[in-house]
C-alpha positions in Angstrom: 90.6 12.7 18.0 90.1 10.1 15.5 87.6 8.1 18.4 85.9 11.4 19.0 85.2 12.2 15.2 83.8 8.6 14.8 81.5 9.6 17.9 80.1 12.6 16.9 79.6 10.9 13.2 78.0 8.0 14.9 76.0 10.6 17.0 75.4 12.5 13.8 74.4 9.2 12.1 71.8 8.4 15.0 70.7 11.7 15.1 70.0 11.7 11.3 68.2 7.9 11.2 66.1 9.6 13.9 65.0 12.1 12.0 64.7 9.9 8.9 62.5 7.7 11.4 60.2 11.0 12.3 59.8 12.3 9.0 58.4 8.5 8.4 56.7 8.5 11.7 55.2 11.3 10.6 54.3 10.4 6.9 52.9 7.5 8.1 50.6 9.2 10.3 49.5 11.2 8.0 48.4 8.3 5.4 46.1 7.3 8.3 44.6 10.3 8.7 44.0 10.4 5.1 43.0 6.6 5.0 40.9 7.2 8.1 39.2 10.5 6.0 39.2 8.5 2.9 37.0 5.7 5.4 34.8 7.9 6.5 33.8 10.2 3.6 33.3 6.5 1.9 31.3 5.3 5.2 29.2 8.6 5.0 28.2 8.2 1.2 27.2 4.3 1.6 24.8 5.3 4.7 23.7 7.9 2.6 23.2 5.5 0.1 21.5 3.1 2.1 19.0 5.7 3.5 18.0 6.4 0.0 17.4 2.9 -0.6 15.2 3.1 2.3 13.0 5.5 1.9 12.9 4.4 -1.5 11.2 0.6 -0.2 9.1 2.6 2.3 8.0 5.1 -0.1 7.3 2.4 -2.7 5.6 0.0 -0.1 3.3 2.7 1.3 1.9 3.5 -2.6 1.3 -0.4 -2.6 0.0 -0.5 0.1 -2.6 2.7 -0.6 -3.4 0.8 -4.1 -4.0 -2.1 -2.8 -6.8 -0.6 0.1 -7.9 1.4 -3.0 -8.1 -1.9 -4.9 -10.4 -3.0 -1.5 -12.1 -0.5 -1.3 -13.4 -0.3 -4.7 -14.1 -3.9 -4.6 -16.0 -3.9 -1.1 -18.2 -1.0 -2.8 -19.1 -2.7 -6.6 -19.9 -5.5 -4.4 -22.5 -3.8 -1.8 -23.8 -2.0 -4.8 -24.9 -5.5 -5.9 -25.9 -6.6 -2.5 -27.9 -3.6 -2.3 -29.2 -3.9 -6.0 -30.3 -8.0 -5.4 -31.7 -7.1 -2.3 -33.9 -4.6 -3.9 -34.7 -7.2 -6.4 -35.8 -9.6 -3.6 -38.2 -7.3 -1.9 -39.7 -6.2 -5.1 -40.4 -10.1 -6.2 -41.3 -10.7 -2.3 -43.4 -7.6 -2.6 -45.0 -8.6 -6.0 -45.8 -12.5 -4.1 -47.7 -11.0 -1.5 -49.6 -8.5 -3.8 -51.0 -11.2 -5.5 -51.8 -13.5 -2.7 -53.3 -10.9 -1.3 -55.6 -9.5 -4.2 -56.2 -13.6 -4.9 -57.8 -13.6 -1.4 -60.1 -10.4 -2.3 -61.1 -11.9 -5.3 -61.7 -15.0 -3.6 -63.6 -13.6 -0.7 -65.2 -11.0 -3.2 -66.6 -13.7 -6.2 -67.2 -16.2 -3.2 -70.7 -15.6 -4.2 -72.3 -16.8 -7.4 -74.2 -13.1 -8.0 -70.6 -11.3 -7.5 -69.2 -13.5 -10.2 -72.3 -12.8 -12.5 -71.8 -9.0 -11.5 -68.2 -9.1 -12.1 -68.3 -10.9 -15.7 -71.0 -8.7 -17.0 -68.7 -5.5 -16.0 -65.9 -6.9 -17.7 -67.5 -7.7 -20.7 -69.4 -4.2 -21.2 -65.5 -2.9 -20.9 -64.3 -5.2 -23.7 -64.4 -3.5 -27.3 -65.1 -6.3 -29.6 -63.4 -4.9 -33.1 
């Protein structure tokens, strides 16, 4: 009787450190569920992070970028403006060159002769008001 009560509390014993052993088992698969949660959720919020970081450097790299064409752009027009304004300037002062080269070779060709110069003298001093 004796062997068979030490059995059955040895059974009893086994049975109970099994079940001890579950209920850990069990505990401990539950901390890695919530460790694995925990992981994720903390996973989730850093790649959430790190998209906002993202778009933040595209976001600030594409208004750069759009100041700095701006910045071009302005620049490429102020200086065709002045392209365009010394060009003008050059044709004018080419322009005014050949004006008088040309009116020099009229009044060459025109007080070539000694009675056109007379002519021409006498006009311009019947136009001059003597005060």
């Amino acid at each position: 009787m004796k062997s068979l009560k030490e059995r059955e509390n040895s059974i009893d014993d086994a049975l109970k450190a099994a079940e001890k052993a579950r209920e850990e088992m069990s505990q401990l698969i539950f901390n890695n569920e919530q460790l694995i949660k925990e992981a994720k959720e903390e996973r989730d919020l850093m790649l959430r992070d790190a998209r906002k970081i993202r778009d933040n450097i595209i976001n600030e790299a594409k208004t750069k970028a759009e100041e700095e064409a701006n910045r071009i752009i302005e620049t490429a027009k102020e200086n065709i403006h002045y392209e365009k304004m010394a060009a003008i300037t050059d044709l004018k002062n080419q322009l005014a060159i050949l004006s008088i080269e040309i009116a020099e070779k009229i009044l060459k060709e025109e007080l070539s002769k000694s009675e056109r110069q007379k002519e021409l003298v006498k006009k311009l001093l019947n136009e001059i008001n003597f005060n």
